[in-house]
Backbone as ProteinMPNN parsed JSONL, in Angstrom:
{"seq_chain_A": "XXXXXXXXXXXXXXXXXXXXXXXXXXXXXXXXXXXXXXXXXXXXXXXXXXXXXXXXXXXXXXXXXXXXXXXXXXXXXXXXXXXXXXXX", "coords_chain_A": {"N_chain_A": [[0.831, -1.18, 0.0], [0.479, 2.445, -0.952], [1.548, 4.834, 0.674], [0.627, 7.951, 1.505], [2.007, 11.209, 1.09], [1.393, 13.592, 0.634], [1.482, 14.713, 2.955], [3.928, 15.556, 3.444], [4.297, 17.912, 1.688], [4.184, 21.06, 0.934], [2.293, 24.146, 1.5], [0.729, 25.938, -1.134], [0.796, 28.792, 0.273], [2.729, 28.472, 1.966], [5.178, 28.9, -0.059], [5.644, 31.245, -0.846], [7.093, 34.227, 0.731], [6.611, 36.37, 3.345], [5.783, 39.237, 2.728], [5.561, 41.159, 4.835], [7.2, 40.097, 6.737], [9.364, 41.382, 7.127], [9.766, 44.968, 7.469], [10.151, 47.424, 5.523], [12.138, 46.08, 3.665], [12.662, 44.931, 0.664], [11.718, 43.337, -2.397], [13.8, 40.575, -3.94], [13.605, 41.529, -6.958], [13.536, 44.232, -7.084], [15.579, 45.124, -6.801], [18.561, 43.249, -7.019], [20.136, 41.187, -5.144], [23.725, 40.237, -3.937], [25.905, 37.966, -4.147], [26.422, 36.161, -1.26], [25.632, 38.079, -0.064], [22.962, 38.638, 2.584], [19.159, 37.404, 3.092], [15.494, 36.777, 2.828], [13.761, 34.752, 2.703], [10.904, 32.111, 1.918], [12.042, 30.017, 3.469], [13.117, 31.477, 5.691], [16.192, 33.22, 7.059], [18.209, 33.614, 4.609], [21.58, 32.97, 2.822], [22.722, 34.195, -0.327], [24.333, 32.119, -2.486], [24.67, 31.986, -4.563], [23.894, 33.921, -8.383], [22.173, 33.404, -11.063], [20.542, 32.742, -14.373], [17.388, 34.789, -15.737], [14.396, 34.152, -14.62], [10.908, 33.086, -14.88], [9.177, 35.569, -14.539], [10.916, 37.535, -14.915], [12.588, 38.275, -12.505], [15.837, 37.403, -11.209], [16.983, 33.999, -10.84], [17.634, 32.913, -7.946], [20.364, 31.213, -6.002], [20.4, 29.768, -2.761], [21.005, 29.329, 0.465], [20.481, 27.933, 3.658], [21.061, 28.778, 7.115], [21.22, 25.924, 8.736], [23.189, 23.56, 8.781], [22.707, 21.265, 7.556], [20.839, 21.817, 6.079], [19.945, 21.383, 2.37], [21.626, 23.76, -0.373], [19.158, 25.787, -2.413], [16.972, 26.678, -4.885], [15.223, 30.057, -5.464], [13.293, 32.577, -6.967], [14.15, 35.669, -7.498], [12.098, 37.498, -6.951], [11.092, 36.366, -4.815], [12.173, 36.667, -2.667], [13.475, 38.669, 0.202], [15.139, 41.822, 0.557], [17.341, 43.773, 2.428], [17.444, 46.907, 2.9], [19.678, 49.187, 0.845], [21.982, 50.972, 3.017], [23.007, 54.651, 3.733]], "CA_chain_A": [[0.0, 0.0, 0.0], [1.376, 3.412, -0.771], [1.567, 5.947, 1.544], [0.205, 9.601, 1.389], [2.879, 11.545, 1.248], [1.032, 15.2, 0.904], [1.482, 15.889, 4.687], [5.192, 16.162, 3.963], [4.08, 18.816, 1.165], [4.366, 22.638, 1.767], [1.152, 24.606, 0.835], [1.17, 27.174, -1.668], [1.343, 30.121, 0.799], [4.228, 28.607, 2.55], [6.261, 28.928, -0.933], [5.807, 32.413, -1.115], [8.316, 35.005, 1.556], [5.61, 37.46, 3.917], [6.627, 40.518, 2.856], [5.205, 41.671, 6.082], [8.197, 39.756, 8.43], [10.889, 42.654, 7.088], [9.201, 45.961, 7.038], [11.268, 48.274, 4.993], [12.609, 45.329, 2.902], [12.143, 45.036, -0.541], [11.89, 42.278, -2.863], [14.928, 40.714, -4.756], [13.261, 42.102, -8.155], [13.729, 45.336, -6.955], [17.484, 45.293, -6.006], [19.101, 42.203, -6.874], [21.518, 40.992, -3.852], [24.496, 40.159, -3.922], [26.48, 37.15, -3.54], [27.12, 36.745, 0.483], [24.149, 38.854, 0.802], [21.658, 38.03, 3.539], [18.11, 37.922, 2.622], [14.538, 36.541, 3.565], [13.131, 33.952, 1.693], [10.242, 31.372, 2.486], [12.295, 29.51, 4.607], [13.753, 32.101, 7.02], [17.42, 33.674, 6.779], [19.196, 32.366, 4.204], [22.559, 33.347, 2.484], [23.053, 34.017, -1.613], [25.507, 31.488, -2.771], [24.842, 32.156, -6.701], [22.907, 34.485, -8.844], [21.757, 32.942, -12.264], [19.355, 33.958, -15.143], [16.339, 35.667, -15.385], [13.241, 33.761, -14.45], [9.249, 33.694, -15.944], [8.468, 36.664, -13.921], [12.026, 38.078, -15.579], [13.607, 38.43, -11.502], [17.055, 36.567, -11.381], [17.052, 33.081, -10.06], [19.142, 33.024, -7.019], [20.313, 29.65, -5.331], [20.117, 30.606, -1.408], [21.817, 28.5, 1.28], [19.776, 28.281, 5.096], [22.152, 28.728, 8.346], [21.217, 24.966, 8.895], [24.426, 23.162, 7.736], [21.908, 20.063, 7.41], [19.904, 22.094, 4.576], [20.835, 21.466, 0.97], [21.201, 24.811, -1.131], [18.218, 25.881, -3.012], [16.769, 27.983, -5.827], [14.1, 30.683, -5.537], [12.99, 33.611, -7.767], [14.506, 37.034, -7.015], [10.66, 38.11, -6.959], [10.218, 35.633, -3.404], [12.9, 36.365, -1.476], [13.115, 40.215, 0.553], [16.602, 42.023, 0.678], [17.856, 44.958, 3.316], [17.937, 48.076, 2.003], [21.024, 50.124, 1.061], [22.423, 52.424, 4.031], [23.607, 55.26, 2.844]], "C_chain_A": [[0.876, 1.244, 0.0], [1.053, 4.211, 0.401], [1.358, 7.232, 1.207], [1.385, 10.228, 2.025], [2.805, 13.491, 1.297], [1.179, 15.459, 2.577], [3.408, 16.197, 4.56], [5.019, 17.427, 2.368], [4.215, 19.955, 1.876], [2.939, 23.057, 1.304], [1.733, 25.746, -0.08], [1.281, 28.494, -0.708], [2.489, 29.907, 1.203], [5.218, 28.615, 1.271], [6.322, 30.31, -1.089], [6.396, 33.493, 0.338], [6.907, 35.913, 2.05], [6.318, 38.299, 3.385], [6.317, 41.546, 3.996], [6.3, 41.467, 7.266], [9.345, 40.823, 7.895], [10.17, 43.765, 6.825], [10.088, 46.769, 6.515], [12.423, 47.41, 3.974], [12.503, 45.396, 1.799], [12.28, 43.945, -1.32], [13.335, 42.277, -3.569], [14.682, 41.567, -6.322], [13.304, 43.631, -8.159], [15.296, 45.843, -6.796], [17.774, 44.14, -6.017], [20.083, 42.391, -6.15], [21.977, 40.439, -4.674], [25.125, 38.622, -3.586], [27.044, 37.128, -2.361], [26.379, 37.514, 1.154], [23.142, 37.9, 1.74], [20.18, 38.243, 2.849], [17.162, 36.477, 3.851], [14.236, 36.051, 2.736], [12.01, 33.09, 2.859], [10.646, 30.587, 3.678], [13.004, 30.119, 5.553], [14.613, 32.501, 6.313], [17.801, 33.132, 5.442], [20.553, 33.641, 3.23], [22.366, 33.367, 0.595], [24.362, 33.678, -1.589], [25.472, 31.684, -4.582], [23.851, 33.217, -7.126], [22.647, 34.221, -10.261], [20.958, 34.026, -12.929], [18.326, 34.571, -14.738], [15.021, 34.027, -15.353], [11.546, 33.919, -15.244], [9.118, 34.578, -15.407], [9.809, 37.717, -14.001], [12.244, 38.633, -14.413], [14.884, 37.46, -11.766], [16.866, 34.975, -10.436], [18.51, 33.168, -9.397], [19.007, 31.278, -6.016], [20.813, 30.307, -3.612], [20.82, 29.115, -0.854], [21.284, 28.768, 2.794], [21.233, 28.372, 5.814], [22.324, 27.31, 9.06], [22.039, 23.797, 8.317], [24.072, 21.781, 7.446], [21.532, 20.112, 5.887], [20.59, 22.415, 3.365], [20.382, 23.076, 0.697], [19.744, 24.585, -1.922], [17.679, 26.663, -4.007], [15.448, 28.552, -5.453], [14.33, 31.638, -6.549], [13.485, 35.034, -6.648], [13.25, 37.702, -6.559], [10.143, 37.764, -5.529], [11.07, 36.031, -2.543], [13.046, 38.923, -1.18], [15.006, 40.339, 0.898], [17.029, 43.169, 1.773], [17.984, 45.959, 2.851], [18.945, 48.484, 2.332], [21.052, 50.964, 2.269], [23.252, 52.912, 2.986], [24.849, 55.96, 3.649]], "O_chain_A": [[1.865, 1.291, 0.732], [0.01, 3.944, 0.999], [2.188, 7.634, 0.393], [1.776, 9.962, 3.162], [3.604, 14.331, 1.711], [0.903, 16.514, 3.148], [4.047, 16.869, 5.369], [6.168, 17.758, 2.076], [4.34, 20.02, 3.099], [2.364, 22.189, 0.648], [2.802, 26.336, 0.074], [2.064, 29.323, -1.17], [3.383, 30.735, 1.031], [6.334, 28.248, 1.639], [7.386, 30.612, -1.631], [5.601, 33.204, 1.233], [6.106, 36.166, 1.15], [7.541, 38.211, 3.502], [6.829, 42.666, 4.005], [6.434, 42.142, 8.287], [10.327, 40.884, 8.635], [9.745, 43.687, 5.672], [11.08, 46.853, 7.239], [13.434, 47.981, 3.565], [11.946, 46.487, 1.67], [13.241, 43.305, -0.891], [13.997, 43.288, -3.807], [15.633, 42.21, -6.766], [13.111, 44.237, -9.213], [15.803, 46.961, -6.705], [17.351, 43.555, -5.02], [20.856, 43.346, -6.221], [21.493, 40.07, -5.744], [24.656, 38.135, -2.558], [28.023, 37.84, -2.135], [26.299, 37.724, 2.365], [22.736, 36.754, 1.552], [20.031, 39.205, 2.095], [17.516, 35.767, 4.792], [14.306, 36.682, 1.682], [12.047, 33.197, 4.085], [9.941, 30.434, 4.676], [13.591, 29.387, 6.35], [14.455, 32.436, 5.094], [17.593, 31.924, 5.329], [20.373, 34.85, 3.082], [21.772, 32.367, 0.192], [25.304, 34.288, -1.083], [26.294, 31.462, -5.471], [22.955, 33.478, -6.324], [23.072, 35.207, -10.863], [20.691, 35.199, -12.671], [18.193, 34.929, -13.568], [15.055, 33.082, -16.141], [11.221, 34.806, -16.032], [8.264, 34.962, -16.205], [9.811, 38.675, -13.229], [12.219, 39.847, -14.616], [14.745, 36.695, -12.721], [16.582, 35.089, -9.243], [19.673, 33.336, -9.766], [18.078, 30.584, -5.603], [21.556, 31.282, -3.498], [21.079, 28.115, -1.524], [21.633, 29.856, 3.251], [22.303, 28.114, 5.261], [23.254, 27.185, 9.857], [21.555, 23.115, 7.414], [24.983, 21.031, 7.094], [21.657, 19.32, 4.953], [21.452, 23.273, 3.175], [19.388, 23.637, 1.158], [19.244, 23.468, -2.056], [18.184, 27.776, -3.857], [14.544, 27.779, -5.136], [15.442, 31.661, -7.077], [13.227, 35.252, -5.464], [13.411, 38.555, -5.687], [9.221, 38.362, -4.975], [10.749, 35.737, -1.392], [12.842, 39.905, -1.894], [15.818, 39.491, 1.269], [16.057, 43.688, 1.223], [18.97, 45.975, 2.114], [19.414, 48.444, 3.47], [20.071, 51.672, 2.493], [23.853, 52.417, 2.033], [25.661, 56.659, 3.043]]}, "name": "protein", "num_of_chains": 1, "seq": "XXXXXXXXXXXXXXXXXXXXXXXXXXXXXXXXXXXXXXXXXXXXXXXXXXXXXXXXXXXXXXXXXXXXXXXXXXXXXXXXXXXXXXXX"}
């Protein structure tokens, strides 16, 4: 018998970044980070380890890296993940 395996699914909201948990943030599509940059993606903190092409929603796919030295790298859309704004 197989096993149901949707409870280890995410839902569609959890794939998408609050833009409510960084106020004053801005998406990556607005300001592409940086390699080494910090940002906010769906799953919490995470680090830019690459920045690739452009995506369907023409932001940059960026491959992100958690602080959990368990969790494999990952790719999201520049469009999901929130960045720090410049100080000036």
């Amino acid at each position: 018998m197989m096993q149901n395996s949707k409870s280890k699914r995410m839902t569609d909201a959890e794939l998408y970044v609050d833009s409510e948990a960084r106020p004053g943030w801005r998406t990556g599509a607005d300001r592409i980070p940086k390699v080494g940059e910090e940002v906010y993606c769906a799953g919490g903190t995470g680090e830019v380890i690459r920045v690739h092409g452009k995506t369907g929603d023409g932001s940059r796919l960026l491959e992100l890296r958690l602080p959990d030295p368990k969790a494999k790298p990952f790719f999201a859309a520049a469009s999901n993940v929130l960045v720090a704004p410049l100080v000036a």
